[in-house]
C-alpha positions as CSV (number, residue, x, y, z in Angstrom):
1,X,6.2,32.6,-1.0
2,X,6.8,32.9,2.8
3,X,3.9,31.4,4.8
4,X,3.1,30.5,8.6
5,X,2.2,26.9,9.9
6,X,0.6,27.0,12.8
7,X,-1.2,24.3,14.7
8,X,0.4,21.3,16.9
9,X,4.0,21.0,16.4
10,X,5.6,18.0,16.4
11,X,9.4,19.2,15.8
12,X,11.4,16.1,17.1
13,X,13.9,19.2,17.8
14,X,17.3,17.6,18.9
15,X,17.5,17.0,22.6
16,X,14.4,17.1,23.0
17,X,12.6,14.7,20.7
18,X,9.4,14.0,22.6
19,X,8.4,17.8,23.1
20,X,5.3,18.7,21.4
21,X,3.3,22.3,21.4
22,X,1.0,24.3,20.4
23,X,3.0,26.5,18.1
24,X,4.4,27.9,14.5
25,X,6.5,27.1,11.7
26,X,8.0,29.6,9.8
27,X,8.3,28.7,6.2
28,X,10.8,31.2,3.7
29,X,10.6,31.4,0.4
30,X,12.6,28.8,-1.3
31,X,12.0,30.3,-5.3
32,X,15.7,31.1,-5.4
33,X,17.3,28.3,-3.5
34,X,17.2,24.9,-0.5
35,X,14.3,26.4,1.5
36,X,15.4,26.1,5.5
37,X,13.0,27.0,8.4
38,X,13.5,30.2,9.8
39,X,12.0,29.5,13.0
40,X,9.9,26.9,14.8
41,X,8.2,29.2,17.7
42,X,5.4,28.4,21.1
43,X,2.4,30.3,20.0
44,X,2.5,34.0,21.6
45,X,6.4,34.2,20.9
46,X,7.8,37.1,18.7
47,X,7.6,36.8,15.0
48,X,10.7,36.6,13.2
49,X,11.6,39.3,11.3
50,X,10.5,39.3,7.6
51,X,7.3,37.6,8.8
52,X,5.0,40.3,9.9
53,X,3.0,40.0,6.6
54,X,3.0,36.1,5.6
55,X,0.2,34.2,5.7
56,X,-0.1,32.5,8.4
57,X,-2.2,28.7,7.6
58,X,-3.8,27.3,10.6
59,X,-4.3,24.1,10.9
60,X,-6.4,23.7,13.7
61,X,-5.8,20.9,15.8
62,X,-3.6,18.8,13.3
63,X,-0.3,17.6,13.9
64,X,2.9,19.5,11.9
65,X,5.5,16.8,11.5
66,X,8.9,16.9,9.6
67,X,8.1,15.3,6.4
68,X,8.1,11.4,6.6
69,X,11.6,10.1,4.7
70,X,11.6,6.4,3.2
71,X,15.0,5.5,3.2
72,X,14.5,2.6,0.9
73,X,12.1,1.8,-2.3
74,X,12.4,1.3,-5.9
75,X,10.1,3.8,-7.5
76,X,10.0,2.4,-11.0
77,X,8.1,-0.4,-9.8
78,X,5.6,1.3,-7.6
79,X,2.6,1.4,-10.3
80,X,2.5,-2.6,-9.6
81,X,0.5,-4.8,-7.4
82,X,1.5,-7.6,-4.8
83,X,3.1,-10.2,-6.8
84,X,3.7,-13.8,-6.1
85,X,4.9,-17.3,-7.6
86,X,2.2,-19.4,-8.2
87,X,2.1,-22.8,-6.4
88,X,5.4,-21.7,-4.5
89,X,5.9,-24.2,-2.1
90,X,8.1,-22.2,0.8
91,X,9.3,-19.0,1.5
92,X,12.3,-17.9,-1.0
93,X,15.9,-18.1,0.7
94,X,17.3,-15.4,-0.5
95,X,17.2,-12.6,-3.2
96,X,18.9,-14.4,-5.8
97,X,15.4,-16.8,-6.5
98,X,12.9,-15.1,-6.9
99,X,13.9,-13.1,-9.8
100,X,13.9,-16.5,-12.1
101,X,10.9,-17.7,-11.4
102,X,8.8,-18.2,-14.2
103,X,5.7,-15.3,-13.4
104,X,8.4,-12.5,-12.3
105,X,9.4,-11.1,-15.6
106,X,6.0,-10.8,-17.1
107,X,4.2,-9.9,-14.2
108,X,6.8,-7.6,-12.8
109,X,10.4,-6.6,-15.1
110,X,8.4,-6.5,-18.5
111,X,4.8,-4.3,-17.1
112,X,7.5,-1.8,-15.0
113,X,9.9,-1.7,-18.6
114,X,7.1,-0.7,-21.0
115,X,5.8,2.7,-18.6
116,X,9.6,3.7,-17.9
117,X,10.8,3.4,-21.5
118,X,7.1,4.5,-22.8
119,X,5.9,7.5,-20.4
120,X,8.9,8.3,-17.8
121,X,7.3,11.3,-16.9
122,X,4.0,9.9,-16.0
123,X,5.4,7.1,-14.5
124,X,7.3,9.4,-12.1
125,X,4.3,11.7,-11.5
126,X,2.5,8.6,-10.5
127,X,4.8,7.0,-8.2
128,X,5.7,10.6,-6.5
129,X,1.9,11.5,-5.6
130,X,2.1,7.8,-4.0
131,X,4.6,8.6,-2.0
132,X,3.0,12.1,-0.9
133,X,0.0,10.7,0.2
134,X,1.8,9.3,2.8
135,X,3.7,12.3,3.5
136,X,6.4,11.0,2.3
137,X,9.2,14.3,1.4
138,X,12.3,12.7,1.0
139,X,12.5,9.1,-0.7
140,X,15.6,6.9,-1.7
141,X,15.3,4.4,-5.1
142,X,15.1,6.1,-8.1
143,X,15.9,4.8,-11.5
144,X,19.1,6.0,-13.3
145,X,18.0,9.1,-15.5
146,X,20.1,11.3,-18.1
147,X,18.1,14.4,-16.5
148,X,15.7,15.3,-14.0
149,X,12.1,14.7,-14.3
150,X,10.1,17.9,-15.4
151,X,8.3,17.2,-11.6
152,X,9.9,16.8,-9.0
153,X,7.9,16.8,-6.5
154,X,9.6,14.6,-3.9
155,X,13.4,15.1,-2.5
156,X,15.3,12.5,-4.5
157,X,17.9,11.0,-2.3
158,X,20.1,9.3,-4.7
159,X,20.7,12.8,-5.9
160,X,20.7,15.4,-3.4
161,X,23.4,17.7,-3.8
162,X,24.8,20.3,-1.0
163,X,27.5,21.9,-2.3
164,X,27.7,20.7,-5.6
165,X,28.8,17.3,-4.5
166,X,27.4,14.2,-4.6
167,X,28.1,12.4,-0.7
168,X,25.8,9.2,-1.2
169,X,26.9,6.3,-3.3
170,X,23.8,3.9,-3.4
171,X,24.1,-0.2,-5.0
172,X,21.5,-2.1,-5.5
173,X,23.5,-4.6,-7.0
174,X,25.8,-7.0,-5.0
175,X,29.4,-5.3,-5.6
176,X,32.6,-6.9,-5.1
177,X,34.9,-6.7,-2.6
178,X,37.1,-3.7,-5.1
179,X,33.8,-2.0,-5.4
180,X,33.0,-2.5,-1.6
181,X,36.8,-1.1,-0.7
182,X,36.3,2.1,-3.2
183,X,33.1,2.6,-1.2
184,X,34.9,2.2,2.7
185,X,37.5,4.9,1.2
186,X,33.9,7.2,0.8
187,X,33.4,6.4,3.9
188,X,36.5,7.1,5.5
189,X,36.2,10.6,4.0
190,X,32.9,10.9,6.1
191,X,30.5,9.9,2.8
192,X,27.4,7.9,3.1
193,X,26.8,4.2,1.3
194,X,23.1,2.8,0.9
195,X,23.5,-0.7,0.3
196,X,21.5,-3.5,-0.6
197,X,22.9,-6.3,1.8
198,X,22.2,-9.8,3.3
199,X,18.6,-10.1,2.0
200,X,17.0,-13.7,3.0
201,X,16.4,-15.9,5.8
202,X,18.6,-16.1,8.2
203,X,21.8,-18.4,7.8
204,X,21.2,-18.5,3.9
205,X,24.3,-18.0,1.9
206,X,23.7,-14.0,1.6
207,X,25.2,-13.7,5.0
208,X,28.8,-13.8,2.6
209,X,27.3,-10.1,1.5
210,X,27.6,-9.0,5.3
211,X,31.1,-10.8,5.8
212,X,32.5,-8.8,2.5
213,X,31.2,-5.6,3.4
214,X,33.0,-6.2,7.0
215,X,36.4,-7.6,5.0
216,X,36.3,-4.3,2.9
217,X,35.9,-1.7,5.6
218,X,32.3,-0.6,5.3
219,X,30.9,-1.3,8.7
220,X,31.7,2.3,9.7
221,X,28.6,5.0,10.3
222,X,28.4,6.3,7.0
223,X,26.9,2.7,6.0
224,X,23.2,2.8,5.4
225,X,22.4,-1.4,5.2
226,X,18.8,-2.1,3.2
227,X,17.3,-5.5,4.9
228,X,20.2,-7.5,6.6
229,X,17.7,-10.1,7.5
230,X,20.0,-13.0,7.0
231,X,22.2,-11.7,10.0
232,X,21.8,-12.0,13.6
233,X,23.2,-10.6,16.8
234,X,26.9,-11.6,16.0
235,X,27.4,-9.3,13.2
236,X,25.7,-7.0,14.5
237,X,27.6,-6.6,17.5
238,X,30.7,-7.0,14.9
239,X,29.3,-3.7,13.6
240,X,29.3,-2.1,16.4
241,X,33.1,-3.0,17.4
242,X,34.4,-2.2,13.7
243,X,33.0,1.5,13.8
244,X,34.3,1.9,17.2
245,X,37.9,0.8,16.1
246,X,37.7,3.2,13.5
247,X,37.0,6.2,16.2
248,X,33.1,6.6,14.3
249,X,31.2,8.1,17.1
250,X,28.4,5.1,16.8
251,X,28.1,2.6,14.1
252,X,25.7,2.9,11.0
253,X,22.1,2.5,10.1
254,X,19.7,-0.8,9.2
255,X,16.9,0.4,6.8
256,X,13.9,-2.0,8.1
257,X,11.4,-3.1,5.4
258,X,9.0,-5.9,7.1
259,X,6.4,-6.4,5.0
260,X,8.5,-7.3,1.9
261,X,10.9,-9.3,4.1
262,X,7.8,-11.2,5.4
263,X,6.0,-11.3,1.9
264,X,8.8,-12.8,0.3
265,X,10.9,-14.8,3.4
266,X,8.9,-15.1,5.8
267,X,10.9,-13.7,8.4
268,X,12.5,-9.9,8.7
269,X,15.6,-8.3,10.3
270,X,16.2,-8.6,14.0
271,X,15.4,-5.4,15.2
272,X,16.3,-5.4,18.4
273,X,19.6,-7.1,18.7
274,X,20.8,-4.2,16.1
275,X,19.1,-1.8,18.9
276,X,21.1,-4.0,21.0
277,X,24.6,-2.4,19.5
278,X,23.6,0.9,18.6
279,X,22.8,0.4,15.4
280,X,19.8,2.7,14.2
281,X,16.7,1.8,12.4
282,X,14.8,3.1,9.9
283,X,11.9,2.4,7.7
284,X,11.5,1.7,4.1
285,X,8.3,0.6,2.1
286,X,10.8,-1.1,-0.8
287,X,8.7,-1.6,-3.7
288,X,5.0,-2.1,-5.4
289,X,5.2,-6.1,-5.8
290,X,6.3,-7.1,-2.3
291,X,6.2,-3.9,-0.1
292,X,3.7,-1.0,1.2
293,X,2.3,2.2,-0.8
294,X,3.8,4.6,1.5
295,X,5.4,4.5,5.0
296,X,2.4,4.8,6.9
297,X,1.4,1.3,5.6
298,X,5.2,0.2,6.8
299,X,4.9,1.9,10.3
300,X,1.7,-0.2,10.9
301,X,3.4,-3.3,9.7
302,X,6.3,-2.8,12.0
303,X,3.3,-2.1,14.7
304,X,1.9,-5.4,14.1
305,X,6.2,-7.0,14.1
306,X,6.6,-5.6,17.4
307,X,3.4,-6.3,19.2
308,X,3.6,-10.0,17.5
309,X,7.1,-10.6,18.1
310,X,7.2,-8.8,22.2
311,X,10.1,-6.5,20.9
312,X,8.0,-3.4,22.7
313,X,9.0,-0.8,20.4
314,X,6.2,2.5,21.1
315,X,5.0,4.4,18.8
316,X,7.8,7.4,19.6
317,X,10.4,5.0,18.6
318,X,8.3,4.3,15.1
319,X,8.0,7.9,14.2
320,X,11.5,8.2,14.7
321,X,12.2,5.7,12.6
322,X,10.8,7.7,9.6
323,X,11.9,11.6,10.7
324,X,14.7,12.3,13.0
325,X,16.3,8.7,12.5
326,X,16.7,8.9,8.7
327,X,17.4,12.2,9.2
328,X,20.5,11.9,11.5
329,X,22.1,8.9,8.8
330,X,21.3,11.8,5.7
331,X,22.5,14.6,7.3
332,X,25.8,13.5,8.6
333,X,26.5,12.9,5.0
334,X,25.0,16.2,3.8
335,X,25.5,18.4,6.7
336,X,22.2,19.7,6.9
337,X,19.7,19.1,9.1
338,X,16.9,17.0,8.3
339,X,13.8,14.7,9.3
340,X,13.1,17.7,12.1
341,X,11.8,20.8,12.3
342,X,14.3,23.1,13.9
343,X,16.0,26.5,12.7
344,X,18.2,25.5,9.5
345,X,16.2,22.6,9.2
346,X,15.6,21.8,5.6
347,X,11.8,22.9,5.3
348,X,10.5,19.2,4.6
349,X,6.6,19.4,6.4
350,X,3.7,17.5,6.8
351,X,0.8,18.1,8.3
352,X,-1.8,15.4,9.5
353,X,-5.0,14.9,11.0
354,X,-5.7,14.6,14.7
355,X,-6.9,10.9,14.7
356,X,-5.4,10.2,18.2
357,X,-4.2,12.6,21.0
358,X,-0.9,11.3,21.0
359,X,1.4,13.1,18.4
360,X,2.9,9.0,18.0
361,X,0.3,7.2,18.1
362,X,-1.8,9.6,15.6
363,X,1.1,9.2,12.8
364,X,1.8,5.6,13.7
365,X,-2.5,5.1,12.8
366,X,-2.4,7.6,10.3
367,X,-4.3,7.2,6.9
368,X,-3.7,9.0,3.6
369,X,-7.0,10.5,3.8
370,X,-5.7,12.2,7.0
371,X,-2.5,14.0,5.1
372,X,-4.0,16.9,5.0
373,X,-0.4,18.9,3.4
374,X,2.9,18.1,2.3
375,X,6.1,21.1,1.6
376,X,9.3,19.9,0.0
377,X,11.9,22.5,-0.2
378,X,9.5,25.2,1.4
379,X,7.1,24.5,-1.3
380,X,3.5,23.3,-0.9
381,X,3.4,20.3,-3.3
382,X,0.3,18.4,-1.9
383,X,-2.6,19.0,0.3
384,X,-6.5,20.0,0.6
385,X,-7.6,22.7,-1.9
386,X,-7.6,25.2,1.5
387,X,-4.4,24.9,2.8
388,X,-2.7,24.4,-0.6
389,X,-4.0,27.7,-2.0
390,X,-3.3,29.3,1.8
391,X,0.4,28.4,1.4
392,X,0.5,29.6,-1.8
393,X,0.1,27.1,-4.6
394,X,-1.6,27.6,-7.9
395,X,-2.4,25.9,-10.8
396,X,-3.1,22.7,-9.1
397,X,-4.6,19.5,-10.1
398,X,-7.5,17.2,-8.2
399,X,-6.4,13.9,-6.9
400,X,-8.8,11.3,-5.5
401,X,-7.6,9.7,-2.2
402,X,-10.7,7.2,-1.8
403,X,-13.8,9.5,-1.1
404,X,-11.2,12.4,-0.1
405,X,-9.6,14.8,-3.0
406,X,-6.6,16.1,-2.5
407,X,-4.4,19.2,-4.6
408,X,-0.8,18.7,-6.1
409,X,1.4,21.2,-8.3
410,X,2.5,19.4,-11.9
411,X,4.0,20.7,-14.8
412,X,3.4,20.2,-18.7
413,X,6.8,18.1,-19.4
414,X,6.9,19.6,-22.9
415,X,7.4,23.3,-21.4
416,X,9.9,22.3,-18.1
417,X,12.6,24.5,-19.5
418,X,10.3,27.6,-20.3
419,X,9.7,30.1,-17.5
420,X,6.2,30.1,-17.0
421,X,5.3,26.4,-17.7
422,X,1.7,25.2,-18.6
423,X,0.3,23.0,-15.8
424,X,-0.6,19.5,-16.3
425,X,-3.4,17.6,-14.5
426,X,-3.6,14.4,-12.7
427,X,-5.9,12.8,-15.5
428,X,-3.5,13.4,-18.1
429,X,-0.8,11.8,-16.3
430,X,-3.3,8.8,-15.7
431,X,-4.5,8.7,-18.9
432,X,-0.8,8.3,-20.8
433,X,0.1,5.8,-18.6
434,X,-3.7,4.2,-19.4
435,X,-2.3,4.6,-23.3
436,X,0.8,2.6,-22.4
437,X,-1.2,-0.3,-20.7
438,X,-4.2,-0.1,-23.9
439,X,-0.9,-0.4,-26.8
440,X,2.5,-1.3,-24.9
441,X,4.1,-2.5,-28.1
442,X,2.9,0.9,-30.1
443,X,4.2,2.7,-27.0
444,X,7.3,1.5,-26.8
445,X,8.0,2.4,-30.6
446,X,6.7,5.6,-30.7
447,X,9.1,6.3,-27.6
448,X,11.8,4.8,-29.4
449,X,11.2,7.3,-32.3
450,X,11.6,10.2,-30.1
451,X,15.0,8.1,-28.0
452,X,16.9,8.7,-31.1
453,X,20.2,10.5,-31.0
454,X,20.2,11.0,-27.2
455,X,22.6,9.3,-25.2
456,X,21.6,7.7,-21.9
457,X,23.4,8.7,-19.2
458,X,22.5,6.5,-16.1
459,X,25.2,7.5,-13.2
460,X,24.5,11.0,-14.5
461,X,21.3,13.4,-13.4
462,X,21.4,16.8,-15.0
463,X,19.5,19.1,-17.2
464,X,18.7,19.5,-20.7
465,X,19.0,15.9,-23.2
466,X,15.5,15.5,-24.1
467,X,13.3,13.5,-23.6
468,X,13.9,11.9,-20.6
469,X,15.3,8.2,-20.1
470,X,15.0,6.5,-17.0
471,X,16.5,2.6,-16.7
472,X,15.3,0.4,-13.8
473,X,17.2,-0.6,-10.9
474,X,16.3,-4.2,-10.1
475,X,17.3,-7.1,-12.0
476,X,15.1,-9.1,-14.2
477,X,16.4,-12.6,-13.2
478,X,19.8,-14.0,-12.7
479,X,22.7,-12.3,-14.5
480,X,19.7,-9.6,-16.9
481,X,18.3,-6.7,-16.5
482,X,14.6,-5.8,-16.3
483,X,13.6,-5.7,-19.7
484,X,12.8,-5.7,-22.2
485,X,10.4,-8.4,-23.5
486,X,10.0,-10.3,-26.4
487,X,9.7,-8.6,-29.4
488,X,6.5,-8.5,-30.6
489,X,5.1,-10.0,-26.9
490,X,2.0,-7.9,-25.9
491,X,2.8,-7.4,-22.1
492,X,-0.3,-7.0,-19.7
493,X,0.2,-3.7,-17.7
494,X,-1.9,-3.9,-15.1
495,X,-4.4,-1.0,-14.1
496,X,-2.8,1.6,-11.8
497,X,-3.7,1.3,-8.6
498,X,-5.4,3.7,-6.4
499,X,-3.0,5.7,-3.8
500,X,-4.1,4.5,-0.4
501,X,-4.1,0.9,1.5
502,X,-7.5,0.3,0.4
503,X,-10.2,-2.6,0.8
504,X,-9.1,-4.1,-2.6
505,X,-5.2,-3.8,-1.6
506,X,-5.7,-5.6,1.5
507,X,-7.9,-8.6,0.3
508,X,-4.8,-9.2,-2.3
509,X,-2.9,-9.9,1.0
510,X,-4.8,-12.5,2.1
511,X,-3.7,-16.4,1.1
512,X,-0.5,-15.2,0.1
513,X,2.9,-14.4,0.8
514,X,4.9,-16.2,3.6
515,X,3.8,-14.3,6.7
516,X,1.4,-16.7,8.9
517,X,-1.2,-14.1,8.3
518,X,0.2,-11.5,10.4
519,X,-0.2,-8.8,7.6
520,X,-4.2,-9.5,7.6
521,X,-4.0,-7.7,10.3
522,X,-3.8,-4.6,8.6
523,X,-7.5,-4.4,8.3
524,X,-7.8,-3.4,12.1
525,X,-6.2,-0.2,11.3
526,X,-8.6,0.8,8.7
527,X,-12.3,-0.6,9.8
């Protein structure tokens, strides 16, 4: 249904990014189709018409953002904990080493490969209501699937179609230089590439990823570049120049990720020599074992980068990195406005707490127990019991965010293609994925039982092919992919973890990793 936000908006409207106001949002109905605001109004102005009657949800003195968008992560891995190599005796050069060493596959590849090929659904349940607690609507990183998940909850970048076309080509993989040259033709046509490129410490031999994506024409502004922490100021600047050769009105976009890049080299991208060239940055919390829950544990890492580091990025230029920034790169590709809140503005929201009176610095210090509600689409799909039911949910399911609970909208998997659908709760979807981690071998066969006869699509996302086979996206050493284990090994699934940067999250920081003890420091946001 149609409903009102009202409260303090925070529309990083274009032109005119740092304007905030007491104000509304108006929200359509987005049943029957992409749900765009109608109108984003100062409070007193006339209501729009078809609004007279809606609802209008006041949030008091809370903040009404565009939906946070995490332009990089890999969400079949996001039910794990920090990992690291025991007795490791320096940071890893590059991303080709850590995968073979000896703890990775059974502490990471194996654990993620039993839920995916046991409980797909669950697992993407689980690793979705992560990401809203953050207030996270839009998210990049999901594993290859024959069909859609039965919830989807969160937009799925990798497969957002406008038109009926598919305008981002992501790799996770290192491609070739035919693969890069297929991709610059994409991005001659005006298409978007999400890369993973030039992942390491600086000078390591990775930097050949950056020169073959230059060789094969990608450096244009349809490149979205995960990491590039191996390069420095002279490709970036290269960047810059190839884009403006080929007439691209600025070049592309870095997608920053420093806690993993400091977890695992010890070191993360120079951010401001690619401010330096025009290059824009954005934020991405990459994945369970070596990066952040949600991006507002990565915007208080890059906090803590800047301030350490004298970069002087403020807090505006943070938020940005997770709204209108990542919107801009998506929506050239799309043509759609996103990442603000603006008329024709995809209706991504989130709403947070006043925990600061700056709009910035209150999302920049944010915590999950301050997301107070989440729409995707148009549609409330997280939030308090109050302003879930005032927007217009039902049938929702309790979720505990510390001492806080929180509402979310999910769906009986079994009944996705019937028109009025049972709902599922939050405890169910914990307790399969408990199942999995009591009998991963048992699992796995009774999954396999049910695999039979349906082909797995992976470059394909549609509906229909029951049931629903997701395959990870990250490698599980040198030359394999993750998965599976041994037959007859009894893999140790860890316990899922809770949704928010807790007390216990934090102290698994501590002693470990490569970063000098700067991420320690993310216990003066929360005490």
């Amino acid at each position: 249904m149609a409903f009102v936000l009202e409260g303090r908006v925070v529309p990083l409207a274009s032109g005119n990014e740092r304007r905030t106001f007491n104000g509304r949002v108006y929200v359509p109905d987005s049943s029957d189709g992409v749900g765009r605001i109608e109108a984003v109004k100062r409070s007193g102005q006339a209501v729009p018409a078809g609004y007279a009657n809606a609802p209008v949800v006041d949030v008091g003195d809370a903040f009404i953002y565009p939906g946070l968008i995490d332009l990089h992560s890999h969400l079949g891995y996001n039910t794990l904990p920090l990992w690291t190599q025991p007795n490791e005796p320096r940071p890893f050069l590059h991303h080709d080493i850590w995968p073979g060493r000896s703890s990775y596959k059974p502490r990471v590849s194996w654990p993620a490969w039993v839920l995916a090929k046991a409980a797909p659904e669950a697992l993407l349940n689980y690793v979705q209501v992560r990401a809203l607690a953050g207030g996270t609507t839009a998210i990049q990183g999901w594993p290859s699937a024959n069909r859609r998940p039965a919830n989807q909850l969160v937009r799925n970048i990798d497969d957002q179609r406008f038109g009926g076309d598919d305008r981002i080509r992501t790799s996770t993989l290192t491609l070739d230089l035919d693969g890069l040259r297929d991709r610059a033709e994409r991005l001659r046509q005006g298409m978007g590439f999400i890369y993973h490129c030039a992942e390491g410490q600086q000078g390591s031999r990775v930097t050949e990823e950056f020169d073959d994506v230059a060789t094969a024409g990608c450096l244009r502004q349809g490149l979205i570049a995960i990491h590039c922490c191996a390069v420095g100021e002279s490709e970036f600047e290269k960047w810059k120049n190839r884009a403006a050769l080929a007439n691209d009105p600025a070049p592309g976009t870095i997608v920053w990720s420093p806690f993993s890049n400091l977890w695992l080299y010890g070191q993360t991208t120079e951010i401001p020599f690619a401010r330096q060239h025009d290059i824009a940055v954005c934020l991405g919390t990459d994945w369970g074992p070596s990066g952040t829950k949600n991006l507002l544990g990565e915007l208080k890492v890059a906090r803590l980068c800047s301030d350490e580091y004298g970069w002087g990025l403020s807090d505006f230029e943070l938020v940005e990195m997770v709204t209108a920034t990542p919107g801009n790169a998506l929506g050239r590709c799309w043509n759609v406005t996103t990442g603000r809140l603006e008329p024709n503005a995809l209706a991504d929201v989130a709403v947070f707490a006043r925990r600061a009176s700056s709009a910035w610095k209150n999302l920049v210090e944010a915590r999950e127990e301050d997301v107070l509600l989440v729409a995707v689409n148009g549609k409330p799909v997280y939030g308090t019991n109050e302003l879930m039911r005032r927007s217009g949910a039902r049938r929702t399911t309790s979720v505990r965010v510390g001492s806080a609970r929180r509402r979310t909208v999910l769906i009986n998997a079994a009944d996705k293609d019937l028109p009025s659908p049972r709902s599922w709760t939050w405890s169910k979807t914990l307790a399969q994925l408990h199942a999995v981690r009591d009998d991963p071998i048992g699992a796995v066969d009774n999954a396999a039982m049910a695999y039979a006869g349906v082909a797995t699509l992976p470059d394909i996302v549609g509906p229909g092919d029951d049931p629903l086979i997701i395959d990870l996206d990250m490698p599980g050493g040198l030359g394999v992919i993750a998965g599976p284990p041994p037959a007859g090994h009894v893999t140790d699934i860890p316990r899922m973890p809770s949704l928010r940067h807790d007390r216990n999250w934090r102290a698994t920081i501590k002693d470990r990793g490569w970063h000098e003890g700067l991420l320690d420091q993310l216990d003066s946001f929360y005490t």
